[in-house]
C-alpha positions as CSV (number, residue, x, y, z in Angstrom):
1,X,-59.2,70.9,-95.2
2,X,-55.7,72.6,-94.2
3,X,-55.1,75.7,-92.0
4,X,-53.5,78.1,-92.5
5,X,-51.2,79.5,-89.3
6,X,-49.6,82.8,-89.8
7,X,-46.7,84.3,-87.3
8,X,-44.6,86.9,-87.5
9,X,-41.1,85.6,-87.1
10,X,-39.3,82.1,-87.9
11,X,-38.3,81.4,-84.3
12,X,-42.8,81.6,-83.7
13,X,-43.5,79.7,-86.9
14,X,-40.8,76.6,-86.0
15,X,-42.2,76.4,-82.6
16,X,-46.0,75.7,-84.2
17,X,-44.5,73.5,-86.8
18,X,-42.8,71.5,-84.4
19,X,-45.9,69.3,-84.0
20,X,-45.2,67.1,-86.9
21,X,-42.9,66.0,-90.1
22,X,-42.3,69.4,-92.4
23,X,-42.0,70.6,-95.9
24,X,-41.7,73.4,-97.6
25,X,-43.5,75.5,-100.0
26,X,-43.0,78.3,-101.7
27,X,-46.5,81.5,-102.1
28,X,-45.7,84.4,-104.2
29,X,-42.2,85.5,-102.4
30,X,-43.0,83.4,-98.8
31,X,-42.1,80.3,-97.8
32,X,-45.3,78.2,-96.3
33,X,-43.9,75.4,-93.6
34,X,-46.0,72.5,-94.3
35,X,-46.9,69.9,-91.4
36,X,-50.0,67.9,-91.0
37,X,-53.0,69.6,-91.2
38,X,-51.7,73.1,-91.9
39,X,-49.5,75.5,-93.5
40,X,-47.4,78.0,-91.7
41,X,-46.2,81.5,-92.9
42,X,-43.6,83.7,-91.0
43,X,-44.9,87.0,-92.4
44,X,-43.4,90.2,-90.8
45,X,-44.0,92.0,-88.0
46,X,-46.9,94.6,-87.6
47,X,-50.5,94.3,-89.2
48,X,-49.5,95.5,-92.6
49,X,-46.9,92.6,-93.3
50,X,-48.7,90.3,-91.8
51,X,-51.9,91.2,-93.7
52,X,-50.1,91.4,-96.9
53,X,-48.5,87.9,-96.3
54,X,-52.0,86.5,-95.2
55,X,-53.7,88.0,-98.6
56,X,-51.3,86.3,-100.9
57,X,-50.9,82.7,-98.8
58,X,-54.9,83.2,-99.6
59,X,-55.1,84.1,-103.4
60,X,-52.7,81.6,-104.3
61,X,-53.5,78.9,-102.2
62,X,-53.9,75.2,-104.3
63,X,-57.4,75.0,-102.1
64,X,-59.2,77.1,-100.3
65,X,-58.0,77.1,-96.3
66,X,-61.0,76.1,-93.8
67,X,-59.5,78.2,-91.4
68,X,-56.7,80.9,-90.4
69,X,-55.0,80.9,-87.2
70,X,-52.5,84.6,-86.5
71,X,-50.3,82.7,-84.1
72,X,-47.4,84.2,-81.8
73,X,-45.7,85.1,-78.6
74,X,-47.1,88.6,-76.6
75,X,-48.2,90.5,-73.7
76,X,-50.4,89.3,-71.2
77,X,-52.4,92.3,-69.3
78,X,-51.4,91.6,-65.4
79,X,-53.9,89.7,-63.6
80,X,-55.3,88.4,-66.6
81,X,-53.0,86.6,-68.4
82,X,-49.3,85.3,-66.7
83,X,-46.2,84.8,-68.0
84,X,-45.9,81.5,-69.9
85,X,-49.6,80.9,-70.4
86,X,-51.8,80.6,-73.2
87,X,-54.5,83.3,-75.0
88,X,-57.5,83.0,-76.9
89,X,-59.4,85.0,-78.7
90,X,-63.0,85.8,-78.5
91,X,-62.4,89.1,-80.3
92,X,-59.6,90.5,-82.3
93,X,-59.2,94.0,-81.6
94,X,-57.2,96.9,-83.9
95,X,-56.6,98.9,-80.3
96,X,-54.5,102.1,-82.2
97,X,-56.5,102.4,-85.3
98,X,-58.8,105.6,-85.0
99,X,-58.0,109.1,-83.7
100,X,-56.5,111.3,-81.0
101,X,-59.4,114.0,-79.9
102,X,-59.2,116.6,-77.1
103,X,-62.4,114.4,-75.5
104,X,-60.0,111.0,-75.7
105,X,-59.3,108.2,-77.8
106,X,-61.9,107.8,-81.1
107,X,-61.4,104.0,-82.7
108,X,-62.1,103.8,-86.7
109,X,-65.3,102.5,-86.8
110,X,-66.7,105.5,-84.6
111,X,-65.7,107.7,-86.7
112,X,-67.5,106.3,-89.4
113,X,-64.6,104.9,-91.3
114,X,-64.6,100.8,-90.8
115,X,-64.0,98.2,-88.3
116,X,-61.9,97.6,-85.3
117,X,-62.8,93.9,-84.1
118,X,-63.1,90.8,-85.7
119,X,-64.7,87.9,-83.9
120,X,-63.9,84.1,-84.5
121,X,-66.3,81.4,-84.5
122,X,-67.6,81.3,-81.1
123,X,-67.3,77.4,-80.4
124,X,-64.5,76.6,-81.9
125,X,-62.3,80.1,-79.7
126,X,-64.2,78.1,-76.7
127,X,-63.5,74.4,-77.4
128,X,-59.5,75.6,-78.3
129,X,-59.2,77.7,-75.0
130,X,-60.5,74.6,-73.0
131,X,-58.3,72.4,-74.6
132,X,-55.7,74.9,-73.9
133,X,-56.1,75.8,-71.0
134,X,-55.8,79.3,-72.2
135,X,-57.6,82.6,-71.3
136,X,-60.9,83.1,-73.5
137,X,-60.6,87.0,-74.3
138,X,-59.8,89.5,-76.5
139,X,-56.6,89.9,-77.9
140,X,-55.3,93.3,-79.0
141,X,-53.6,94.5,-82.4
142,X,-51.1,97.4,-81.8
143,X,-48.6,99.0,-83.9
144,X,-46.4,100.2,-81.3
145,X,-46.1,97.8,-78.4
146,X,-47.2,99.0,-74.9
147,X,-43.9,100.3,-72.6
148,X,-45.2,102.7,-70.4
149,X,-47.5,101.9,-67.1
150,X,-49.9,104.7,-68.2
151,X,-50.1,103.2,-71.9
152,X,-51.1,100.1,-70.2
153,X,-53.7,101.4,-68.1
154,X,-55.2,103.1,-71.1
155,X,-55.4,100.0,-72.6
156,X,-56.8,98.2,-69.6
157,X,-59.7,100.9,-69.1
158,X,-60.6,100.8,-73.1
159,X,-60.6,97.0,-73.5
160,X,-61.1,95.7,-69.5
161,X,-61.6,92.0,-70.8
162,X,-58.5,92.2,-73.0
163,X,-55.9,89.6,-72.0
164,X,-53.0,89.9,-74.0
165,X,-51.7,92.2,-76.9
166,X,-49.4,91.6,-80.2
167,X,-48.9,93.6,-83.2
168,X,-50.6,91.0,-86.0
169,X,-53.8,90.0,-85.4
170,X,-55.7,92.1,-86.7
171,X,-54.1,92.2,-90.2
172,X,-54.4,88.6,-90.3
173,X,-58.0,89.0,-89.5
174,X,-58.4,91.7,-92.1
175,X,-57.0,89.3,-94.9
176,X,-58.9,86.6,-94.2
177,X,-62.4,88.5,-94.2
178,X,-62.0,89.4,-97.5
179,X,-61.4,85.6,-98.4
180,X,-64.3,84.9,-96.2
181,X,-62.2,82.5,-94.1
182,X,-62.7,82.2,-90.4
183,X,-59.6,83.3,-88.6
184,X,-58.4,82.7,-84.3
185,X,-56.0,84.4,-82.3
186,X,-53.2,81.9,-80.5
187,X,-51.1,83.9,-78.0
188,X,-48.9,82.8,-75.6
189,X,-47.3,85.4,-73.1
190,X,-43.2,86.1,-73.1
191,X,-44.1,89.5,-70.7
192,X,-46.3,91.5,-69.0
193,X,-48.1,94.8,-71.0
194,X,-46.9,97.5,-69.1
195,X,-43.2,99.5,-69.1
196,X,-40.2,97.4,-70.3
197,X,-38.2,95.0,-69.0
198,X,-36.4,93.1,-71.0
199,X,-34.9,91.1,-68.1
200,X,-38.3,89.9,-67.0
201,X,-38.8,88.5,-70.2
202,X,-39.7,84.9,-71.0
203,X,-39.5,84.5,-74.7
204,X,-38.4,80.9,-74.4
205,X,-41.2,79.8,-72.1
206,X,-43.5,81.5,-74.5
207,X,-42.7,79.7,-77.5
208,X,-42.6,76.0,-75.7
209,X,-46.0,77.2,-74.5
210,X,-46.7,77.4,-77.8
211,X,-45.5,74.4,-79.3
212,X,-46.9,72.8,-76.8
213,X,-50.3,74.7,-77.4
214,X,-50.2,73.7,-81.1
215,X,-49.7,69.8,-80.6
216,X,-52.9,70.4,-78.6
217,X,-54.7,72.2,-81.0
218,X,-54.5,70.0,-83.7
219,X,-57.4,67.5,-83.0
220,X,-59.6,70.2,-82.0
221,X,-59.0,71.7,-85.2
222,X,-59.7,68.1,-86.9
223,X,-62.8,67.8,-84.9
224,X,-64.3,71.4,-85.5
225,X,-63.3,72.0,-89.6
């Protein structure tokens, strides 16, 4: 069975497909990248896009998909989660959705209205990180990406075993609940969470970490699904 690999942007989705021969198919207005074993979607940026994307790669699929994978470059949380290393999730966490109150921050599902984590199958996050060599933690969904030292702290104190942050995650997650398809978090780290600096960036290191991440992945994927 095929799995299906969404990303937000073509530069993320090349550097996953890059791990064998590709062609292309076209889902309902997207383009899926197809390579042995799965199917990669560049879907937007921001849980909304990248849920819609997910949805529809989903509904029209030829067969059903054993598995979805939101895939990407992100933050790492300092101390946690370095520059040009590797992330897995253990929990997929919407870190913005829920409310500002005068006692502090209020996520969704305490206020009674739905969910904030989703949480991929527990051996197959832990055999990937191991083959990876990748954190095991949770990885956080934001809308608006962390610049600030005291956004960052925030973060840190809400979610303490949170090792990096991106902005699709969650949506992806979201999507593939409702198909009742198992879905994992790849990240691999291009800066640190905290205020910007663009010059301290390492987009490039990320996405070979991530290439390199997926030709890894593959055969645990084959074993596992």
């Amino acid at each position: 069975m095929r799995v299906l690999v969404v990303t937000a942007v073509a530069a993320e989705a090349e550097a996953v497909a890059a791990t064998g021969d590709t062609g292309t198919l076209p889902r309902g207005g997207y383009t899926l990248t197809r390579t042995p074993g799965l199917d990669v979607l560049a879907a937007g940026v921001g849980p909304a896009a990248a849920a819609a994307a997910t949805a529809t790669a989903l509904t029209l699929a030829d067969e059903p998909y054993a598995l979805v994978v939101s895939a990407g470059i992100g933050g790492g949380f300092t101390g946690r989660a370095p520059l040009g290393s590797l992330v897995v999730s253990d929990a997929i966490v919407a870190a913005d959705l829920g409310a500002d109150t005068p006692d502090g921050y209020l996520p969704v599902d305490e206020l009674g209205f739905g969910r904030t984590v989703h949480h991929p199958p527990a051996t197959l996050s832990a055999r990937a990180a191991e083959a990876l060599g990748a954190a095991h933690a949770p990885v956080l969904t934001v809308s608006t990406v962390t610049g600030t030292a005291a956004r960052a702290a925030e973060l840190a104190v809400r979610h303490p075993r949170a090792a990096a942050e991106a902005m699709e995650g969650f949506g992806v997650a979201e999507a593939a609940a409702a198909h009742g398809v198992p879905v994992l978090e790849i990240r691999a780290v291009s800066n640190a969470v905290g205020p910007r600096d663009r010059a301290a960036w390492r987009i490039g290191d990320a996405l070979a970490a991530l290439r390199d991440g997926f030709g890894r992945l593959t055969p645990v994927l084959q074993e596992h699904l």
